[in-house]
N, C-alpha and C positions, 0 to 999 in steps of 0.2 A: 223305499225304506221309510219306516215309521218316523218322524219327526217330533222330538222332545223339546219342551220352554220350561227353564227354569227362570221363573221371576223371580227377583231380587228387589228391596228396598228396604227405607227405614219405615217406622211403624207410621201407620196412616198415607203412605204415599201413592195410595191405590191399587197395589197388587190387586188385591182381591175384586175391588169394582172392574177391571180391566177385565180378569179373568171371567168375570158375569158376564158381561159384551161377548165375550167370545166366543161360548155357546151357540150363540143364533148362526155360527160360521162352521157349526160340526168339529170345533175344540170339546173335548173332552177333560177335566182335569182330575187330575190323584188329587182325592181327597184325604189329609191328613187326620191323624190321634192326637186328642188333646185330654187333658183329667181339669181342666176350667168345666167351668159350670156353659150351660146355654145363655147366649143374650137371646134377647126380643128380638124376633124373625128369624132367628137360627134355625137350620135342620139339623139332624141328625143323618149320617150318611151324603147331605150334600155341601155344609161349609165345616162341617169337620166330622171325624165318627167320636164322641164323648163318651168315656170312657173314663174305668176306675184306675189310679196307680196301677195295684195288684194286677189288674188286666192288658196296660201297657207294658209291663214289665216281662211279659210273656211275647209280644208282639221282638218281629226282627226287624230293627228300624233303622233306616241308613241315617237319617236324621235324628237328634234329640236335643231337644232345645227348653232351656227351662227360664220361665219369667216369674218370682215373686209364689215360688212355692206350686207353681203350672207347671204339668208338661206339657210340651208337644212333640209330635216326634212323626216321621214319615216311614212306615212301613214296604219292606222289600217287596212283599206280595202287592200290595197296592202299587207300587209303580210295573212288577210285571207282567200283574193285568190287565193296566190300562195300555201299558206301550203295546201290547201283541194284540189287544182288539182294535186298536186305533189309530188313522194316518196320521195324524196330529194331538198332542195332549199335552197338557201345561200342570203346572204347580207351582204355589208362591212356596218359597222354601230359603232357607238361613245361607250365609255363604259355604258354610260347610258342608251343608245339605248340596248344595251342585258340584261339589269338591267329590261326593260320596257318587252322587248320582253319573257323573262321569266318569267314576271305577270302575262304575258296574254297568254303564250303556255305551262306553267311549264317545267318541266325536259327534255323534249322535244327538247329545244334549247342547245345547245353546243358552245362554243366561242372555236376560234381558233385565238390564236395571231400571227401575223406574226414581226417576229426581225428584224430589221436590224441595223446596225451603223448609225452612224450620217454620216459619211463621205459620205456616200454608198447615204442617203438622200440627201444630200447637190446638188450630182450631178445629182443624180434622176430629181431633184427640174429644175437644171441649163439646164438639157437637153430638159425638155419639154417648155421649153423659160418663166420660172420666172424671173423678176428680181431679182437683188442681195438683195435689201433691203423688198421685197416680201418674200425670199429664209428666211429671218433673221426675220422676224418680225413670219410670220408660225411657224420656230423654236419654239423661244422664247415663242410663246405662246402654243401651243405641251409638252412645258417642264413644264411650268404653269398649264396646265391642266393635266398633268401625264400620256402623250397618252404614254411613253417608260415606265410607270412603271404597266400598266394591264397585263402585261404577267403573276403577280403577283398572278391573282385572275383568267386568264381566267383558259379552262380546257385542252389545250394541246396549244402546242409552237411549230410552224415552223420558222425556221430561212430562210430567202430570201436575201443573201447575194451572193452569187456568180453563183448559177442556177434556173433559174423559174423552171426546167422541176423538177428538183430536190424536189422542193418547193410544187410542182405541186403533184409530185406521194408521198409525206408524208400526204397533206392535203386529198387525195384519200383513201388512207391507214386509215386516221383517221374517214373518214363517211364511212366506210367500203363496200368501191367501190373494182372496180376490179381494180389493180393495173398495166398499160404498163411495159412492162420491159425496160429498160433504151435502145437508142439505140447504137447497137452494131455493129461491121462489121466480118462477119464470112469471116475466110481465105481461 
């Protein structure tokens, strides 16, 4: 049976860096709709498909999630494509968005939350060049919607606080991949 990950966190606590790692392990992920503009290094079709309102609004989205005048939203086709080509595939996606995603794949999908502090977020935030009052308004609203209190409900908790790689071979461990061994230096 196909094997579904919905990632979970607050913004910057590495969903998406984790989901990069997991590629090289034959993870597959649904890539989301968003009407934001591209940042620098972004693709098209592989960290989001960009896209006009009018043209989302046409898309069947199990997800819809909107920050600061953005949508994002996860389309029906896009997760039933990916689940039926694929033993394993991930998507970072909102709590509602796994709330949706488990209607429609039942026990099948798995949340995995990813932790971090605030601090740890703050600078996350400051490094990929948000403003400060960008940096505070995201907060504020993350804390509003309870994106630090689903660890609550998902079904397993990595924390991404001080190593991706670390972070990287728990989330592995947890969809029961082969796990790297940390790298070592033999004397």
């Amino acid at each position: 049976m196909n094997k579904v990950f919905a990632v979970l966190g607050p913004p910057c606590s590495g969903k998406t860096a984790i989901i990069k790692e997991l590629f090289q392990y034959g993870v597959v992920e649904m890539v989301s709709h968003t009407t934001r503009e591209m940042r620098a290094g972004e693709q098209h079709g592989v960290d989001y498909y960009f896209v006009k309102k009018e043209d989302l609004s046409k898309a069947e989205l199990i997800e819809r999630t909107e920050y600061f005048g953005q949508v994002y939203g996860l389309s029906k086709a896009e997760v039933l494509k990916k689940v039926s080509g694929n033993l394993v595939s991930v998507v970072a996606v909102e709590y509602n968005g796994w709330e949706q995603m488990k209607k429609l794949l039942g026990d099948r999908v798995k949340s995995i939350f990813v932790m971090v502090d605030q601090d740890t977020v703050i600078d996350r935030m400051m490094a990929r060049g948000d403003a400060p009052e960008s940096v505070a308004k995201r907060l504020e609203l993350a804390k509003k919607n309870g994106e630090y209190d689903n660890w609550k409900n998902s079904d397993y908790v990595v924390k991404n606080t001080d190593s991706l790689d670390i972070a990287v071979r728990q989330v592995l461990a947890i969809m029961d991949l082969v796990v790297p061994k940390a790298n070592t230096q033999q004397p």
